[in-house]
MDAnalysis code that builds the backbone (N, CA, C; Angstrom):
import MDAnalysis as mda
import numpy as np

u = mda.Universe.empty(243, n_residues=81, atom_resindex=np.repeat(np.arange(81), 3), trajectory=True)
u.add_TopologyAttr("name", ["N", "CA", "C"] * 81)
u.add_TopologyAttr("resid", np.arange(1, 82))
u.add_TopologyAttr("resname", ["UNK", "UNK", "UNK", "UNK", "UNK", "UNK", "UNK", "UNK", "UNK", "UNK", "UNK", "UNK", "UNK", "UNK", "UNK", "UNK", "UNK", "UNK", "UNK", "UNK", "UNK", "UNK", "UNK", "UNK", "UNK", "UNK", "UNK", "UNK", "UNK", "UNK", "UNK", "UNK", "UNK", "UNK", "UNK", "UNK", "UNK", "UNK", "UNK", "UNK", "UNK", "UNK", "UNK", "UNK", "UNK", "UNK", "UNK", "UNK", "UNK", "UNK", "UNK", "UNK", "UNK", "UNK", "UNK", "UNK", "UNK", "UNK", "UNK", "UNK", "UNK", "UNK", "UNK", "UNK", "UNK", "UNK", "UNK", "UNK", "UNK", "UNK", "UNK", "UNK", "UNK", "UNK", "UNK", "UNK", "UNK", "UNK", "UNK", "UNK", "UNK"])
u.atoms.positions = np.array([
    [14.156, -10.823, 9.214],
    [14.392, -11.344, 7.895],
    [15.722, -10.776, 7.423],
    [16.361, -11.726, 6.715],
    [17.696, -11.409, 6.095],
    [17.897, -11.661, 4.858],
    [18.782, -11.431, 4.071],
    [19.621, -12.343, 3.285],
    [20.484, -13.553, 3.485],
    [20.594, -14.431, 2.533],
    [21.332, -15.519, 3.338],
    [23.115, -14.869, 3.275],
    [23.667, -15.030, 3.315],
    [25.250, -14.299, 2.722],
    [25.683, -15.436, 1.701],
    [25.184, -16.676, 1.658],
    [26.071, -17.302, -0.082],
    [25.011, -17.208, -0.630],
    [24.018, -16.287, -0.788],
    [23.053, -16.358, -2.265],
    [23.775, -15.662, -3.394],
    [23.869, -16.099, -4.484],
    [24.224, -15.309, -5.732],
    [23.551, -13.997, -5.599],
    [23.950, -13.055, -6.571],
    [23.733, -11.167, -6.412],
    [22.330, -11.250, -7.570],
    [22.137, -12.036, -8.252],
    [21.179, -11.879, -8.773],
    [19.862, -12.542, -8.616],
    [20.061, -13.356, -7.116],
    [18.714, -14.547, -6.719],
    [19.033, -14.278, -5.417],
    [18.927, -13.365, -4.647],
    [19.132, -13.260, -3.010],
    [18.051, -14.095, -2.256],
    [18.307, -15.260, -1.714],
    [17.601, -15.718, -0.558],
    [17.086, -15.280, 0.841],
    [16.403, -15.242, 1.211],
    [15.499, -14.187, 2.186],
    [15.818, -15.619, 3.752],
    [16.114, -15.234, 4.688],
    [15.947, -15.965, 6.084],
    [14.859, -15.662, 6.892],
    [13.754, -16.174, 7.155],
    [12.719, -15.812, 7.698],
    [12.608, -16.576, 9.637],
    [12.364, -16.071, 10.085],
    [12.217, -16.625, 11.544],
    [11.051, -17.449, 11.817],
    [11.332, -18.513, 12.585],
    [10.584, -19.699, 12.138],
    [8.813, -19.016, 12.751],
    [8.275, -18.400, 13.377],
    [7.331, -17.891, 13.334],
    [6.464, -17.243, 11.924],
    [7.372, -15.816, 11.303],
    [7.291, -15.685, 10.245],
    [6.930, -16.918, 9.069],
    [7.948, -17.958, 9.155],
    [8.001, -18.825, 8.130],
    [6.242, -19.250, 8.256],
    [6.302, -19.739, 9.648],
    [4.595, -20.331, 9.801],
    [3.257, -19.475, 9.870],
    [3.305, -18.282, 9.442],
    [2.363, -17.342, 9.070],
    [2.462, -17.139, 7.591],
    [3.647, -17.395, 6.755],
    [3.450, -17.134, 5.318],
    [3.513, -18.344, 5.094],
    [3.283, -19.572, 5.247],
    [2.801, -21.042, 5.102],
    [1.567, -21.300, 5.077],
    [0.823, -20.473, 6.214],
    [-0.411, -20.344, 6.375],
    [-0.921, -19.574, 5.582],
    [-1.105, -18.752, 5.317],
    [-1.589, -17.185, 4.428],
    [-1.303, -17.809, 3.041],
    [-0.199, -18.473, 2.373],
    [-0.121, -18.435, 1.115],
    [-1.241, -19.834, 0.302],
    [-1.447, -20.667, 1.382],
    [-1.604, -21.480, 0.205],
    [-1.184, -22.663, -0.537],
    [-1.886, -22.857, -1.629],
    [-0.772, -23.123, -2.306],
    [0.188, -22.859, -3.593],
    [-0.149, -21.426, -3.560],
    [0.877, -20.356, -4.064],
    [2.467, -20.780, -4.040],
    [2.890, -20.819, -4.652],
    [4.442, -20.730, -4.332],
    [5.026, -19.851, -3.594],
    [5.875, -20.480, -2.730],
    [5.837, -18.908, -1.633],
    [7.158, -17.668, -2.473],
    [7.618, -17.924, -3.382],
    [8.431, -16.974, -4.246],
    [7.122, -16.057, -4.416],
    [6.483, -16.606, -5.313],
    [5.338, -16.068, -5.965],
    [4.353, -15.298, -5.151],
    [3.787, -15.390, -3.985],
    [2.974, -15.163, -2.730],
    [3.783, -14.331, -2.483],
    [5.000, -13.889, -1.962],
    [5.929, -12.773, -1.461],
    [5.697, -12.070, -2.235],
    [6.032, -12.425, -3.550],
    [6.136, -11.199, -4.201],
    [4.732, -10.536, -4.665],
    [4.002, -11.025, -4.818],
    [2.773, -10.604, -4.596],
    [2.525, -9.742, -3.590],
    [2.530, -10.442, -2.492],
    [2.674, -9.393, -1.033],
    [3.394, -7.902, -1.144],
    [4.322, -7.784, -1.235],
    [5.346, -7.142, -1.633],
    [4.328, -5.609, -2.798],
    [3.862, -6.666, -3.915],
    [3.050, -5.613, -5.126],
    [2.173, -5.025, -4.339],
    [1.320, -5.850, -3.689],
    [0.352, -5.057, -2.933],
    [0.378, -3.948, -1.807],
    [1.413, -4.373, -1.079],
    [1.634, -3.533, 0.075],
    [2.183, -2.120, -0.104],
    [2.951, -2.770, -1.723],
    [3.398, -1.027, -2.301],
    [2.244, -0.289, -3.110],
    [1.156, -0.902, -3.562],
    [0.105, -0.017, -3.749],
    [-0.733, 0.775, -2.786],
    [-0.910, 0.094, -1.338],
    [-1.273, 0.359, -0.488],
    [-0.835, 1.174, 0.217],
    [0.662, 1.433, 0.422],
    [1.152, 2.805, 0.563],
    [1.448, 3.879, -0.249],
    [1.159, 3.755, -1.867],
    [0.984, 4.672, -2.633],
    [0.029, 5.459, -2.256],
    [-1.202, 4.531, -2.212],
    [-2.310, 5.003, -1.786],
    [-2.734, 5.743, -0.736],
    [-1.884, 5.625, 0.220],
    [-2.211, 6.069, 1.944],
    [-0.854, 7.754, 1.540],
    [-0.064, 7.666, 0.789],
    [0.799, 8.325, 0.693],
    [-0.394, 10.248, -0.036],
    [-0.978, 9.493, -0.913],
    [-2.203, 10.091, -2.015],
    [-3.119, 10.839, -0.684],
    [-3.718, 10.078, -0.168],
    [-4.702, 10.292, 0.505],
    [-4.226, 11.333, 1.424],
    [-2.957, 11.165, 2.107],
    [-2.217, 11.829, 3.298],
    [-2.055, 13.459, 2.857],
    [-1.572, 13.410, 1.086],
    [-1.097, 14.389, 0.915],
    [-2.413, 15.297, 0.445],
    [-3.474, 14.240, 0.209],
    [-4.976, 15.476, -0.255],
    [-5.834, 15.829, 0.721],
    [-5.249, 14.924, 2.099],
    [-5.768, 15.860, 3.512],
    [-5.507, 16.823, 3.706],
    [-3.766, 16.824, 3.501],
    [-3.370, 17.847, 4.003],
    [-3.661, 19.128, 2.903],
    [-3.976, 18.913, 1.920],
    [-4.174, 20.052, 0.962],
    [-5.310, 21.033, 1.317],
    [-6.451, 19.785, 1.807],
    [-7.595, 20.451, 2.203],
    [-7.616, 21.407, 3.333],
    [-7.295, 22.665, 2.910],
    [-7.206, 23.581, 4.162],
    [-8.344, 24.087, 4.330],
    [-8.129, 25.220, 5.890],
    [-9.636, 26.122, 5.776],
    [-10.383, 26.900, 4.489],
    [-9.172, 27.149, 4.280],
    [-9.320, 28.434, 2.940],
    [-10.083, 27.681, 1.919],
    [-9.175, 26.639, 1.698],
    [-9.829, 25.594, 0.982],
    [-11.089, 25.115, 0.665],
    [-11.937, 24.552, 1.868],
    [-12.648, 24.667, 2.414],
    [-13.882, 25.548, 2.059],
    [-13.312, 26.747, 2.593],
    [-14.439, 28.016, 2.328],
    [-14.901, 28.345, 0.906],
    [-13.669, 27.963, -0.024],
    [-13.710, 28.562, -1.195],
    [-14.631, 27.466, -2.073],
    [-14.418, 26.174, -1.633],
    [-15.222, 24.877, -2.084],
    [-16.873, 25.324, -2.033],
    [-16.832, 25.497, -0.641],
    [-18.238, 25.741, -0.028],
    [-19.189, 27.079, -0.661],
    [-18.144, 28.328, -1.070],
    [-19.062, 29.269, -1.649],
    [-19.119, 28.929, -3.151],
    [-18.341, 28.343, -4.081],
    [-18.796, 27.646, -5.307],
    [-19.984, 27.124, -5.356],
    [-19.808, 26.026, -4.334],
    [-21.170, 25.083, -4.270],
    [-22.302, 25.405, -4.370],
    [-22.329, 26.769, -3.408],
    [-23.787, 28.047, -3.363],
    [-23.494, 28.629, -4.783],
    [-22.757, 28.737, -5.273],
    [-22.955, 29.872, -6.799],
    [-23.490, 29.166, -7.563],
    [-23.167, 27.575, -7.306],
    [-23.514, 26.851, -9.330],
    [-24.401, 26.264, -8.255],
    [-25.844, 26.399, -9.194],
    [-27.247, 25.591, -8.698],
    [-26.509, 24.055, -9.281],
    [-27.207, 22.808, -8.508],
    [-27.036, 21.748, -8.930],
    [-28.497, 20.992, -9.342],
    [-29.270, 20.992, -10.513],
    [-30.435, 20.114, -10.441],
    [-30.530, 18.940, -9.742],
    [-31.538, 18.795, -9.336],
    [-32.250, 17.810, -8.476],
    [-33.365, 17.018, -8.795],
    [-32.527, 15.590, -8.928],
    [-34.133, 14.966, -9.778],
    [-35.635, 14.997, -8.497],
])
């Protein structure tokens, strides 16, 4: 995918490879495919917000971590219906 090189600076046209073209033909609908991209686009950046979140509260979870979670858990009783 490209830019076209005569699109105006404020409406850049996208070049898609004719494969591409026939998978977002298919997938959209009848969405406008402006509209469907950019959609695509919203989502895929939530979706790596998300994976970005998740990545960084794995890694938080250390041993120590861990241990210190686990002997809380034993200190505060939790009722049980």
């Amino acid at each position: 995918m490209k830019v076209a090189s005569k699109s105006p600076s404020n409406r850049q046209t996208l070049t898609l490879t004719r494969s591409a073209f026939g998978i977002l033909d298919s997938l959209r609908g009848t969405v406008p495919k402006s509209v469907f991209v950019e959609e695509l686009l919203a989502k895929e950046k939530k979706r790596r917000e998300r994976e970005t979140f998740y990545r960084t509260a794995v890694a938080s979870y250390t041993p120590k971590v861990r241990e210190e979670t686990l002997k809380l858990n034993e200190e505060i009783p939790i009722a049980a219906e």
